[in-house]
C-alpha positions in Angstrom: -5.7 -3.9 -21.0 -3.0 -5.9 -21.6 -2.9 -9.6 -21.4 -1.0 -11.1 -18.6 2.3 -11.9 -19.1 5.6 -13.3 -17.2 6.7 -10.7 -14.3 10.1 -9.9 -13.0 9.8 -12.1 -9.9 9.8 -15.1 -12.2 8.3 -18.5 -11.9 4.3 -17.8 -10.4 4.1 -14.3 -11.2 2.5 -12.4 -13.8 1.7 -8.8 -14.6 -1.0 -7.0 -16.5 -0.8 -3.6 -17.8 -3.6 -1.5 -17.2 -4.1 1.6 -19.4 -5.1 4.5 -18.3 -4.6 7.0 -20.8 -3.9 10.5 -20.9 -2.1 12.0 -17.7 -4.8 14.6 -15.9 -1.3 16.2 -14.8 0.0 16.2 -17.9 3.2 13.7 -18.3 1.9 11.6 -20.6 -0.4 8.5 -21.0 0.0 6.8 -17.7 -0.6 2.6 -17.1 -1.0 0.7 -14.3 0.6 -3.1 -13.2 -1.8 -5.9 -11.6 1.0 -8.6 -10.4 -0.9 -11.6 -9.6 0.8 -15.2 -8.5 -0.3 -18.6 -9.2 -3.3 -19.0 -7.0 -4.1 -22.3 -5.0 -6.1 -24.6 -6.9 -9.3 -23.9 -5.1 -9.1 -20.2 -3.6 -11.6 -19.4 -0.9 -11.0 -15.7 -1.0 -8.5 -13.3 -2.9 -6.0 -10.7 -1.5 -5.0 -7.4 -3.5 -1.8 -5.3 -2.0 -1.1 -1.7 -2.5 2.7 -0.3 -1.7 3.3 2.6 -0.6 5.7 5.8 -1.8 9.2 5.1 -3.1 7.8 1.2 -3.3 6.5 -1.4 -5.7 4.9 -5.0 -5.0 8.2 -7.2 -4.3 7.4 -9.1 -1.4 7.2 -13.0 -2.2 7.0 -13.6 0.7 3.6 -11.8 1.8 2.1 -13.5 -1.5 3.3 -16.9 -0.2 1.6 -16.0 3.1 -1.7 -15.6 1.9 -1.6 -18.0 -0.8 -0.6 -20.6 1.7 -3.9 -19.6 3.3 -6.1 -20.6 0.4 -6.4 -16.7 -1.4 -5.7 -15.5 -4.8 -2.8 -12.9 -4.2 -2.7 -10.0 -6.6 -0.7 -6.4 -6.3 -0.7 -3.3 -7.8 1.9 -0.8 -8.9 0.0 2.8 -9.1 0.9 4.7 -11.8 4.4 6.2 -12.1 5.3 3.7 -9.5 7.8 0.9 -10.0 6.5 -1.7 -13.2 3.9 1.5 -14.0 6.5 4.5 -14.4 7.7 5.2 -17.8 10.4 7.4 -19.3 9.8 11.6 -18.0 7.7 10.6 -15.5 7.9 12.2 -11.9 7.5 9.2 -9.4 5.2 8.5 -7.8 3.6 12.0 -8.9 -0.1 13.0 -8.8 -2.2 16.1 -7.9 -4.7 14.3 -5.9 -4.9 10.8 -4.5 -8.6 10.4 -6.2 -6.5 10.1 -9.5 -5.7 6.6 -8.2 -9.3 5.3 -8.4 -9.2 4.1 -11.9 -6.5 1.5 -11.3 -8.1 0.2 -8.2 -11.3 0.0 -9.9 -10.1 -2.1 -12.4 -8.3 -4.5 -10.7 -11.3 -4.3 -8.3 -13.1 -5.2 -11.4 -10.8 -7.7 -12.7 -9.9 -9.8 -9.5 -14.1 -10.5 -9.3 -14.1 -11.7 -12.9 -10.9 -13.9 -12.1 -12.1 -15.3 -8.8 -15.8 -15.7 -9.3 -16.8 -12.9 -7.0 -14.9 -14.1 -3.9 -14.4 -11.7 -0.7 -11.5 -9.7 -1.3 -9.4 -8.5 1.6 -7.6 -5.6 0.7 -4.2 -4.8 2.4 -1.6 -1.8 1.9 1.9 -0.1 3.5 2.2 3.5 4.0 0.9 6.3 1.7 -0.9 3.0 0.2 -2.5 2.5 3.5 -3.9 6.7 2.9 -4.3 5.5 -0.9 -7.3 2.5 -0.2 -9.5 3.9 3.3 -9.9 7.1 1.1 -11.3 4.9 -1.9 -12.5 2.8 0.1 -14.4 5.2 1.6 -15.9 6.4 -1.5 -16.8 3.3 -2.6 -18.6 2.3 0.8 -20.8 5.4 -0.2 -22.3 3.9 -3.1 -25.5 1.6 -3.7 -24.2 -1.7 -1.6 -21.6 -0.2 0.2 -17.5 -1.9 0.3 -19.2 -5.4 1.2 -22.1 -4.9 -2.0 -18.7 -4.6 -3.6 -16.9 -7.5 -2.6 -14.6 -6.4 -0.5 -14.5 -8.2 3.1 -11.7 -6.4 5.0 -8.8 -4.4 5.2 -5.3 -4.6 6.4 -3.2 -1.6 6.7 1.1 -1.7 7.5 2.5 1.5 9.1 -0.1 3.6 7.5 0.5 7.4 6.6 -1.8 9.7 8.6 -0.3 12.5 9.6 2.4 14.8 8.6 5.6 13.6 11.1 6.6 16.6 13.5 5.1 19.4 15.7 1.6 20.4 15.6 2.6 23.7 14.8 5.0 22.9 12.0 2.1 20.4 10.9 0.1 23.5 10.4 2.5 26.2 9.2 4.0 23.9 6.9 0.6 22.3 5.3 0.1 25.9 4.3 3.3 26.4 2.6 3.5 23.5 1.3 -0.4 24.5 -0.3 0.7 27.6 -1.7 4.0 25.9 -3.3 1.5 23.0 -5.0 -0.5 25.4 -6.6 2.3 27.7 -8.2 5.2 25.3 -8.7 3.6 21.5 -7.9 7.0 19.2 -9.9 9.5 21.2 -7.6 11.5 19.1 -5.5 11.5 19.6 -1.4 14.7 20.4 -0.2 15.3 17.7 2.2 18.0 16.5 4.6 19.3 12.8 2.4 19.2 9.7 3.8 19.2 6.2 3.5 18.9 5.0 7.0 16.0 3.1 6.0 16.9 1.6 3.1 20.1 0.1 3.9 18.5 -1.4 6.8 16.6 -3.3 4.7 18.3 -4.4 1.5 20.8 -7.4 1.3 23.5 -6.0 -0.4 23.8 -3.5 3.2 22.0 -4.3 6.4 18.7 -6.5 5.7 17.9 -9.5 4.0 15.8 -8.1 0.8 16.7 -8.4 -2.7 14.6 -5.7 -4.6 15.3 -3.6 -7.7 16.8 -0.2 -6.0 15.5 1.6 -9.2 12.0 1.1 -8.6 13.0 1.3 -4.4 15.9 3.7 -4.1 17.8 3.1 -1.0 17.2 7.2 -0.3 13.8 7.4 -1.4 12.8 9.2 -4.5 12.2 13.2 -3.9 9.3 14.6 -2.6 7.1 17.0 -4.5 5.1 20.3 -4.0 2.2 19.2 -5.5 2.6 15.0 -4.3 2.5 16.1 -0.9 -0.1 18.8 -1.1 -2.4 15.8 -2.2 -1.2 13.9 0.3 -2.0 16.7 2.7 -5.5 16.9 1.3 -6.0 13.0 2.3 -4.6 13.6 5.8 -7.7 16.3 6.4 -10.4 13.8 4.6 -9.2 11.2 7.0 -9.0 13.1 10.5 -12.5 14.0 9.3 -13.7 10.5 9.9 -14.3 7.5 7.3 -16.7 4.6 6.6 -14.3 2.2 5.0 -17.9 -0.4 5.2 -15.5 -3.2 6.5 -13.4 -4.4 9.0 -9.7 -3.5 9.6 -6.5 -4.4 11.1 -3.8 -1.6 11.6 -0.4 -2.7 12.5 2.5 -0.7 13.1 5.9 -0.8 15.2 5.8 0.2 18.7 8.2 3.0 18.5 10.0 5.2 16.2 13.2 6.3 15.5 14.7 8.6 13.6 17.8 9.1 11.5 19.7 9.6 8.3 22.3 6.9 8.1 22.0 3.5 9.3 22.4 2.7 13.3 21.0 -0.2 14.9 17.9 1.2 16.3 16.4 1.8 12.7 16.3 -1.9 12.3 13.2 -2.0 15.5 11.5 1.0 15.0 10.0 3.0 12.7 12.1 5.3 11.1 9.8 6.7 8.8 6.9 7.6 10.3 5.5 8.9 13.8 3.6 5.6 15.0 1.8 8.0 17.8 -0.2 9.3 15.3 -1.1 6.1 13.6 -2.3 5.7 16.7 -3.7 8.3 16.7 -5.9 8.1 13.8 -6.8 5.0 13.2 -10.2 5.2 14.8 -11.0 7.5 11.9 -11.2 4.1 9.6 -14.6 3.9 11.0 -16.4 0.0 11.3 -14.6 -2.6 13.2 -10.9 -1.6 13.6 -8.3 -3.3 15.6 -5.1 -1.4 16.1 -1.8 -3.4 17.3 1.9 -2.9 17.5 4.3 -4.8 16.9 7.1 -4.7 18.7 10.5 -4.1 17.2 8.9 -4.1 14.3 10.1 -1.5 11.2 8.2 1.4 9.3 7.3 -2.1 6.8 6.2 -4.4 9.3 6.5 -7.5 6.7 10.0 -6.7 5.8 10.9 -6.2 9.4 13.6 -8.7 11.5 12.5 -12.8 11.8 11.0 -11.9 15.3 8.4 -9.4 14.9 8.0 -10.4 11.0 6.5 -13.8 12.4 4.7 -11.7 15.5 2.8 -9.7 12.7 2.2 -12.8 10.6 0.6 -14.2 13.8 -1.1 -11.1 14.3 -3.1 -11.7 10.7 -4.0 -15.2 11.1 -5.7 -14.9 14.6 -7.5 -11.8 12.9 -8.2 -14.0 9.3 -9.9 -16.4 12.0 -12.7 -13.4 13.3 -13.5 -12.6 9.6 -15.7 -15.5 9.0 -14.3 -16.4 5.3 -15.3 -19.3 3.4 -12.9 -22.2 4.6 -13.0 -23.2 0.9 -14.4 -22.2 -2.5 -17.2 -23.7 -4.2 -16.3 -25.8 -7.1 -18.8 -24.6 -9.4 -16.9 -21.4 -9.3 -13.3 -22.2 -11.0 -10.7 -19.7 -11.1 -9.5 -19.3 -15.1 -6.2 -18.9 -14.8 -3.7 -18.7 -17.9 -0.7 -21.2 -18.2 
């Protein structure tokens, strides 16, 4: 691993490289990026994000959030994602969402090292929010369990957990889409563009975020075979049920909209994914969940409008208070933190 150096977002940010050698799908040696930002002097617990597809950790203001509430704020960039992806890489690309458990072991690993052991609430948008209740899950089946582990709780934006449309297309097209990943996994789905989405939330069009549309494009990056045949594979594992070992907290908009180009209704509603079947499926996490919409929130509830941004934020704090964290850290457990 890397030492930590200065990050993109400039002044309080860092990054670390995490290697992760050779590619199991076979584009190459593949690295990780633990962001971290200068913590509070005496951190009572730490926070570790985890973005979601056509996404990397940008949001300053999420870090300020829960640094202002006494944590150590790291993120991570999964491989071929954002910071991690390197030249002839397919983002975002892997075979099976298992292949992400190396990076979140290691910053696992890392962040208790950093902090001392403190609880670790772990929070993620989208496929992320797929991404950690699987690990999660795999974790809470070893000796100890998620908490024997450190981790305390887990937040979860707009996560991905079903395949949007009919039940019937669900099924019908899972299959395809199996037989596709296992013949021709890097081809491209041939889908309608769009960049409803992403013009509703960049400055330079309809929102109010600066972020690098190379890591983010405004239209997404394409979708794989193979990506979403893994992604597929985590939908069943969930609607099977999980023990993620801790408690949770699953926002979401409370409606979803639709479309391809930008029209004002994409800037209250999800217009990603079908929040009926978040829903739906969040009872799956297993433990203590609590499930609340936000209204006129978007598909990323943090980079929605002033309104339901600050509803949301509201929404953490009154569930931060049920979790029972230390109020403060002791002081015979300093934080080493490079200059």
């Amino acid at each position: 691993m890397s030492d930590w150096l200065a990050d993109e977002l400039g002044d309080g940010y860092e990054q670390r490289t995490i290697e992760l050698g050779v590619d199991p799908d076979g584009e190459g040696d593949v690295v990780a990026t633990l962001v971290r930002r200068t913590p509070p002097s005496q951190p009572r617990a730490a926070f570790l994000w985890v973005h979601g597809f056509s996404d990397y950790f940008f949001q300053t203001e999420l870090a300020d959030f829960f640094t202002e509430r006494g944590f150590a704020f790291y993120a991570l960039d999964l491989r071929k994602c954002g910071r991690s992806r390197r030249e002839g890489q397919t983002p975002h690309y892997v075979s099976d969402l298992r292949l992400y458990d190396p990076e979140l072991d290691a910053s696992l690993a890392i962040i208790r090292e950093e902090t001392g052991g403190l609880p670790l609430v772990l929070g993620a948008h989208s496929t992320g929010g797929l991404i950690l209740p699987l690990w999660l899950d795999r974790i809470n089946a070893g000796p100890g369990g998620a908490q024997g582990a450190g981790v305390a709780a887990l937040l979860l934006d707009s996560p991905w957990f079903d395949l949007q449309g009919t039940a019937l297309m669900r099924g019908i097209g899972t299959q395809v889409i199996r037989v596709l990943a296992r013949f021709r996994p890097f081809d491209r789905m041939k889908l309608p563009p769009g960049d409803a989405y992403g013009t509703s939330l960049h400055a330079d069009h309809f929102g109010e975020w600066t972020y690098n549309i190379g890591y983010k494009p405004l239209e997404g990056f394409p979708v794989t075979y193979g990506w979403l045949n893994a992604v597929r594979r985590g939908h069943a594992r969930l609607h099977r049920g999980l023990d993620v070992g801790v408690p949770s907290l699953v926002l979401r908009s409370d409606r979803t909209w639709y479309a391809r180009k930008h029209r004002a209704e994409v800037d209250s509603s999800d217009s990603v994914l079908d929040v009926k079947q978040i829903a739906r499926w969040t009872g799956c996490l297993g433990n203590a969940v609590t499930s609340l919409p936000i209204a006129g929130a978007r598909h990323d509830v943090f980079l929605s409008r002033k309104e339901p941004r600050e509803a949301a934020y509201a929404a953490v704090d009154r569930w931060l208070e049920t979790l029972e964290l230390p109020t403060e850290k002791p002081l015979e457990q300093p934080v080493e933190h490079s200059a």
